[in-house]
C-alpha positions in Angstrom: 34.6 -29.3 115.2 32.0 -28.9 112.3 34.7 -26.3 110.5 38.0 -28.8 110.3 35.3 -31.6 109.4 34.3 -29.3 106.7 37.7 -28.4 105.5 39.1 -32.3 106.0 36.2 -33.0 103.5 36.9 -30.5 100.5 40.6 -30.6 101.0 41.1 -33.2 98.2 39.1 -31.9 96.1 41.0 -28.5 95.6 44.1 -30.3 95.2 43.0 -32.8 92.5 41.2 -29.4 90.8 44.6 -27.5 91.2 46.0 -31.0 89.6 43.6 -31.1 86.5 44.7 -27.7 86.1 47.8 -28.3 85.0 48.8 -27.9 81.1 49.3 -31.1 79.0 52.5 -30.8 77.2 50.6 -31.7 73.9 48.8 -28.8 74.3 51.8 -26.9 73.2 54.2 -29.0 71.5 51.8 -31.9 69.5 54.0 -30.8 66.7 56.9 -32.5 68.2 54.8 -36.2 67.8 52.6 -35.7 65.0 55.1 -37.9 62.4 54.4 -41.2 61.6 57.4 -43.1 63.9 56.9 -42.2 67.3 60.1 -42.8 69.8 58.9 -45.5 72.3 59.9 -42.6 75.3 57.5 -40.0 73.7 54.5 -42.3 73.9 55.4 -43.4 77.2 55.4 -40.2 78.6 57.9 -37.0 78.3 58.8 -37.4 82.2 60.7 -40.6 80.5 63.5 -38.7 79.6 61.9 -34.8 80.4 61.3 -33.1 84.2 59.5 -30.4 84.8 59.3 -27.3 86.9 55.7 -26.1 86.8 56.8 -23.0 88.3 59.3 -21.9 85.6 57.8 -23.6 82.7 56.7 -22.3 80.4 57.3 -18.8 81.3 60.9 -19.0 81.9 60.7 -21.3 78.9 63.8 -24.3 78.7 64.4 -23.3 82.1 62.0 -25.1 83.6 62.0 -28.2 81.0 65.2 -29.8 81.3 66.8 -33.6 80.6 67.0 -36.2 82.9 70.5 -37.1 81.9 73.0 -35.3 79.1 73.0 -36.6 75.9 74.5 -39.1 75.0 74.4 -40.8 79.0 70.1 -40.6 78.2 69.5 -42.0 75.0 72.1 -45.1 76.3 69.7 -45.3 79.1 67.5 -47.8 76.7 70.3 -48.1 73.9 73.2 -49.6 75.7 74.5 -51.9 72.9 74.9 -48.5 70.9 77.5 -47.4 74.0 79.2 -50.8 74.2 79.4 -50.4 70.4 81.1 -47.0 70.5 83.2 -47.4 73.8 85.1 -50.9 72.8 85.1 -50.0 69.0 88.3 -48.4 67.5 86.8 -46.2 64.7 84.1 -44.2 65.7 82.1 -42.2 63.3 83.0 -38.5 64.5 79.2 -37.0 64.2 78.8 -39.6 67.3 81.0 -37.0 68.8 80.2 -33.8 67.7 78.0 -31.1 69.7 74.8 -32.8 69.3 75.6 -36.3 69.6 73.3 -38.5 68.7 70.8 -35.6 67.3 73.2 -35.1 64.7 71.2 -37.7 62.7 68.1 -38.6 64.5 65.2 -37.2 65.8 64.3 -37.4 69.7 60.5 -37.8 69.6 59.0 -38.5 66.0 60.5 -39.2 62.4 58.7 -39.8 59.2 62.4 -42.3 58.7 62.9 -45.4 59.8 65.3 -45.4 62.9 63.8 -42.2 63.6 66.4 -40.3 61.3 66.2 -36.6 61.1 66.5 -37.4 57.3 66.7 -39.9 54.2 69.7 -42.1 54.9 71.6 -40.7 51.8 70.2 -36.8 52.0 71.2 -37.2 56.0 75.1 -38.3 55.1 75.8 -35.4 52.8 74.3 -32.9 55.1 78.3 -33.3 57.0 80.1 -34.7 53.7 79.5 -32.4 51.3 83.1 -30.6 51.6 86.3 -32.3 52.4 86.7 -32.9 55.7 90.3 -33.7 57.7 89.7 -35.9 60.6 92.2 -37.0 62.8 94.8 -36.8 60.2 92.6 -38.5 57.7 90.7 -36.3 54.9 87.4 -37.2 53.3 86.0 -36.6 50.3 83.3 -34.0 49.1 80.8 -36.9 48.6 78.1 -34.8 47.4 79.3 -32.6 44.7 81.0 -36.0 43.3 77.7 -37.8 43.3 76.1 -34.3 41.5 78.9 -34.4 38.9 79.3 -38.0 38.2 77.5 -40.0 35.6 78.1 -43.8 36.9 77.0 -44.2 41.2 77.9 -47.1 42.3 74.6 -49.3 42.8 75.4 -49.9 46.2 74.6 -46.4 46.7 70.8 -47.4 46.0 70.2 -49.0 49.8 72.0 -45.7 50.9 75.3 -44.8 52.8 75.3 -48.0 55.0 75.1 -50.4 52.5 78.6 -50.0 53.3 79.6 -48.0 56.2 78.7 -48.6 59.8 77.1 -45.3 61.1 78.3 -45.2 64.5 81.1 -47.5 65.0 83.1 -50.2 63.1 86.3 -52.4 63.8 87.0 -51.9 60.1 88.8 -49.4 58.1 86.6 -46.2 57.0 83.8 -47.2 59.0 82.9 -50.3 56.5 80.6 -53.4 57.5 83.6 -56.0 56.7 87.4 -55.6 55.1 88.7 -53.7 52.9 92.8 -52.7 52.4 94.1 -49.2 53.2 96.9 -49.6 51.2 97.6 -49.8 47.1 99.2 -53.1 47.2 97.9 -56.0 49.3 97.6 -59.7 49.4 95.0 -60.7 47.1 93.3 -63.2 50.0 89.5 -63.4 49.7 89.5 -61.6 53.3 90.9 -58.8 52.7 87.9 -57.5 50.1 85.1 -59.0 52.2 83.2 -55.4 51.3 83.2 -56.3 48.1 81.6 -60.1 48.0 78.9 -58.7 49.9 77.7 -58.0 46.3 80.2 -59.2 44.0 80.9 -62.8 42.7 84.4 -63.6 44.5 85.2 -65.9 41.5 86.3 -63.0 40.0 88.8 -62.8 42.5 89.9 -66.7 43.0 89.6 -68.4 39.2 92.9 -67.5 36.9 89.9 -68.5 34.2 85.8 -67.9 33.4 83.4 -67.0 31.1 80.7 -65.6 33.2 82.6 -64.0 36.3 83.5 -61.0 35.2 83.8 -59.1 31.8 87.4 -58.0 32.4 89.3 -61.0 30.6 90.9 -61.2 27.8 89.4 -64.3 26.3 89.0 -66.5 29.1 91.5 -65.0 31.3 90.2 -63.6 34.2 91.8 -60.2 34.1 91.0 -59.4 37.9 92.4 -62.5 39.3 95.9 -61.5 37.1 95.6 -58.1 38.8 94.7 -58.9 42.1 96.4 -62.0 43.1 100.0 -62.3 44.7 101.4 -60.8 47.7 101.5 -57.4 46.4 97.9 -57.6 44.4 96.5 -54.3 43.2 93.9 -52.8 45.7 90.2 -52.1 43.7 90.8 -49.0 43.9 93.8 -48.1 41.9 91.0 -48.8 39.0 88.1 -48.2 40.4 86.4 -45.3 42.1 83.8 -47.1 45.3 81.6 -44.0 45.0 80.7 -42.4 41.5 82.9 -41.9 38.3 82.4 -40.5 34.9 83.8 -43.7 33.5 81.9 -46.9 32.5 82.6 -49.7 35.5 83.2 -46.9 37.9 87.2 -46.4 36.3 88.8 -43.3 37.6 90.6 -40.8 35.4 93.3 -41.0 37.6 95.5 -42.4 40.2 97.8 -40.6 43.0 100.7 -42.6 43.4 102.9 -40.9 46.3 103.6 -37.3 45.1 102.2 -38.6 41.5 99.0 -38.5 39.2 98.8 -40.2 36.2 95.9 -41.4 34.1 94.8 -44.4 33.5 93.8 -44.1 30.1 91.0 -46.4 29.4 89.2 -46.8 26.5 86.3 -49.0 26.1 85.0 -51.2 23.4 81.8 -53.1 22.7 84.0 -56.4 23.2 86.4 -55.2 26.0 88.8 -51.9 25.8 92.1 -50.9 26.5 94.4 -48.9 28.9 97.9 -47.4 29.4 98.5 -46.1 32.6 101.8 -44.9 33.8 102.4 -48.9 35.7 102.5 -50.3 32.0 102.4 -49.3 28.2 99.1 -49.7 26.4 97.2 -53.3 27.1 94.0 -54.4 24.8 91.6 -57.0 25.9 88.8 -58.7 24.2 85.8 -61.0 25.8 
């Protein structure tokens, strides 16, 4: 009787030992939390998204440390208005799609970036869009080497890529926040450029005349409302490149029309300028 009493009594102690025993997993991967934004999973504890088999970890290293749910299904475990977002929404950014899903751009435990990015929002976007891309029919631009090359970036640029662009998903056109026109001609509503009032005046859209809304006009005539308005208005940019352009006010070189590419000609001066593209002969304005 005085041997199983003996053994009853120690019994819990050799397991809690054999328990206390056990690694931490910051004793071998600190490094994976050591940045200053900490994902709220990692400091709740690595079985949040992480299990565990003691007996093949780490010895039969990843083999034994393995997910709780494939990625994407975990991370929309918390973020589930990122999933609604992509599942209802007609454009979706393809990186959401690509191997690594969502650690394409962000990190899974710590970031020294808000949002937990793997990267600066602008150095993270030409990581994938520096080189033309064709997706889905649609080609994109090499970004990057036209930002290295080009002497006038669009301010916009300054709060990053999604000053502009949605990065996961977007009901607009080219994954922007509000409207913009896919085609060359379009009805020169107010709607239709709502990108571009999210820093831009729209008076220089809406008054035939002004003094202050914009330094294209001849005299007082607004020379973006003549360009813009009607039922077949000129689209921004048949002018004016969104990104970067070698050309004071962001004016392209030139403009593919169908099978065509003709330049625009433009010539600034220190009260206004000129230009002939192919659409009409030589026009001068002055402020």
């Amino acid at each position: 009787m005085r041997k199983w009493l003996i053994l009853f009594v120690f019994l819990p102690v050799i397991t809690l030992a054999g328990y206390l025993d056990q690694p931490k997993c910051t004793d071998c991967h600190s490094d994976l939390i050591e940045k200053a934004i900490l994902h709220t999973p990692a400091k709740e504890g690595c079985e949040t998204c992480h299990g565990v088999n003691i007996k093949e970890h780490p010895e039969k290293a990843p083999k034994g440390l393995f997910l709780t749910d494939s990625i994407p299904g975990l991370c929309y475990t918390c973020h589930d208005g990122v999933k609604q977002e992509i599942d209802t929404t007609r454009n979706v950014h393809q990186v959401v799609k690509d191997t690594k899903k969502c650690m394409n751009c962000h990190s899974p435990h710590s970031s020294d970036v808000k949002k937990l990015l793997s990267a600066d929002k602008k150095a993270l976007c030409i990581n994938c869009h520096d080189r033309e891309m064709d997706v889905n029919g649609k080609k994109t631009r090499n970004i990057k080497q036209l930002l290295l090359t080009s002497k006038v970036i669009h301010p916009a640029l300054n709060g990053g890529c999604t000053s502009c662009h949605k990065p996961h998903a977007s009901t607009e056109n080219y994954l922007l926040i509000s409207a913009f026109p896919t085609e060359m001609y379009t009805s020169g509503k107010k709607e239709n450029y709502a990108i571009c009032w999210e820093c831009h005046d729209s008076d220089l859209l809406d008054l035939a005349k002004t003094s202050t809304a914009t330094s294209f006009r001849n005299g007082e005539q607004n020379l973006h409302n003549a360009h813009l308005k009607g039922l077949r208005g000129r689209s921004c940019v048949i002018c004016h490149d969104v990104h970067a352009s070698n050309n004071k006010f962001l004016i392209i070189d030139k403009i593919a029309f169908g099978q065509w590419s003709f330049s625009l000609n433009y010539t600034p001066s220190d009260s206004g300028g000129s230009c002939a593209p192919g659409c009409h002969g030589k026009y001068s304005y002055k402020r």
